[in-house]
C-alpha angles and dihedrals in degrees: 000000000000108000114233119187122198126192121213122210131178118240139190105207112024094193093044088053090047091052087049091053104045078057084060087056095247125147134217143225109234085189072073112039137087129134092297108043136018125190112228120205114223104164126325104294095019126084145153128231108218108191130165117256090251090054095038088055096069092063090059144062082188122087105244122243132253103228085195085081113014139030120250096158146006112212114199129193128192121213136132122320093250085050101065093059090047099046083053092052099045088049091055086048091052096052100279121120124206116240094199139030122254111284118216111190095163101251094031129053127184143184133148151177137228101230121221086291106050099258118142131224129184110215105200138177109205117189085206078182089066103038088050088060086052099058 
């Protein structure tokens, strides 16, 4: 059996996020989407729950945190290194803001972007070729 793995992150408005995303240039599965959840492709066995915070709750004894404020999660997301730079700019485009500068640590490079709720991911590029050679 192939592992998956899906993150699920509150939202406050399901169709604004949507709309943030698409502008990332992800895609969703509509097998997984009504006015409560969508299903967000990442890669093949990697997705993100977006629901909204009624329906998240459900899920949950726990109140849910406001990533405006606080960090529940950091979500990180490996691509090319010319990629990282771009993905941060089209978040900001799309409404996101970054929380850090870019971070160039030779064979790793990171930036990232706080989406439209506050949560925060972390977009990097690793040379694992070069960080092998280092250890």
């Amino acid at each position: 059996m192939t592992r998956q793995i899906f993150v699920n992150l509150p939202v406050k408005d399901l169709n604004k996020s949507v709309e943030f995303f698409t502008k990332l240039d992800f895609t969703f599965n509509p097998q997984f989407t009504n006015e409560d959840a969508t299903c967000m492709i990442v890669d093949k066995n990697i997705f993100v729950m977006l629901l909204v915070e009624k329906y998240f709750q459900t899920f949950t004894p726990k109140g849910i945190c406001d990533a405006s404020k606080s960090t529940e999660v950091l979500v990180s997301l490996s691509c090319s290194r010319a990629k990282v730079d771009a993905m941060v700019a089209k978040a900001i485009a799309a409404g996101g803001t970054t929380y850090k500068k870019p971070m160039d640590m030779g064979a790793m490079y990171q930036h990232g972007f706080q989406d439209l709720d506050g949560h925060l991911w972390e977009i990097f590029f690793m040379d694992e070729s070069a960080m092998k050679q280092a250890t």
